[in-house]
C-alpha positions in Angstrom: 203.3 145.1 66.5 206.2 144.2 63.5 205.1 142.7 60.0 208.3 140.5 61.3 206.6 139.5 64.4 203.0 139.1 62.7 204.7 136.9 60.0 206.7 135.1 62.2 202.9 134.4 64.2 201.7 133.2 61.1 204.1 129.8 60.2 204.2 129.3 63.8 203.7 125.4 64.0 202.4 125.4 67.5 200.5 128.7 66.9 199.0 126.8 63.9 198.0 123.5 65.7 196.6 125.7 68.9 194.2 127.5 66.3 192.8 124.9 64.5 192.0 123.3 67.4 190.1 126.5 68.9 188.5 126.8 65.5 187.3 122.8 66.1 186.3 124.0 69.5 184.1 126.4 67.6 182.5 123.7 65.5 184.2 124.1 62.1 184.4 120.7 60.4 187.1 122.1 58.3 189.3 123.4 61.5 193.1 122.3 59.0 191.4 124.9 55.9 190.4 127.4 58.8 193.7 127.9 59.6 194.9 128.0 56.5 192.8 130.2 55.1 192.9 132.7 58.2 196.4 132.3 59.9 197.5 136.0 58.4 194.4 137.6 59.8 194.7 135.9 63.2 198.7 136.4 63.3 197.7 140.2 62.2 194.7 140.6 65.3 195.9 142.9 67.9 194.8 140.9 70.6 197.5 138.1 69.3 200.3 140.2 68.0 200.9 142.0 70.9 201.5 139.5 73.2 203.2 137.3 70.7 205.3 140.0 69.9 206.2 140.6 73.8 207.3 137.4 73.9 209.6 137.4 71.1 211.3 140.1 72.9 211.6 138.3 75.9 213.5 135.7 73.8 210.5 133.1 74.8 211.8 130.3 72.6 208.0 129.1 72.2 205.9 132.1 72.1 202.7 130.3 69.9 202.9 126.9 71.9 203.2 128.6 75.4 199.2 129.3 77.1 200.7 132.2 79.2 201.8 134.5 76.0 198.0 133.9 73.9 195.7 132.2 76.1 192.7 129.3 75.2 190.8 132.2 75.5 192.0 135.3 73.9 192.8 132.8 71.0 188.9 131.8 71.0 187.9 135.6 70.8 190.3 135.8 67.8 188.7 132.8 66.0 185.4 133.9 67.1 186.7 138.0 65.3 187.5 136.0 62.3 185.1 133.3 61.3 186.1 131.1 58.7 183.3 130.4 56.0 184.3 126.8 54.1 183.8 127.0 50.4 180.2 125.9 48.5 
């Protein structure tokens, strides 16, 4: 796994909009601030970053959108690795 590839995980739009919708799946009102808060962690989890960074080699030209590269459910074990506490 590459810092490039991790960082390039971590603005991933579609990447983005899959997570906050696992952590909504997960019951965190604030799913937008999850993200946010925890896209470097999530990009950085070797669970995600290997695969991600497999398909940036095979010049996938949507490696965070496409189900195949990070499934619904590795993606829940990685929200579920790094749970995302909203603020008091």
């Amino acid at each position: 796994m590459s810092f490039n590839t991790i960082a390039q995980c971590a603005v991933d739009q579609a990447f983005g909009r899959r997570t906050t919708a696992a952590y909504a799946a997960e019951g965190i009102q604030e799913a937008d601030l999850a993200w946010q808060t925890m896209h470097w962690a999530i990009a950085a989890d070797p669970s995600v970053a290997a695969p991600y960074e497999s398909a940036v080699i095979a010049e996938n030209p949507n490696p965070g959108g496409d189900e195949s590269v990070v499934t619904d459910a590795m993606l829940t074990a990685a929200v579920q690795a790094h749970p995302f506490t909203p603020p008091a």
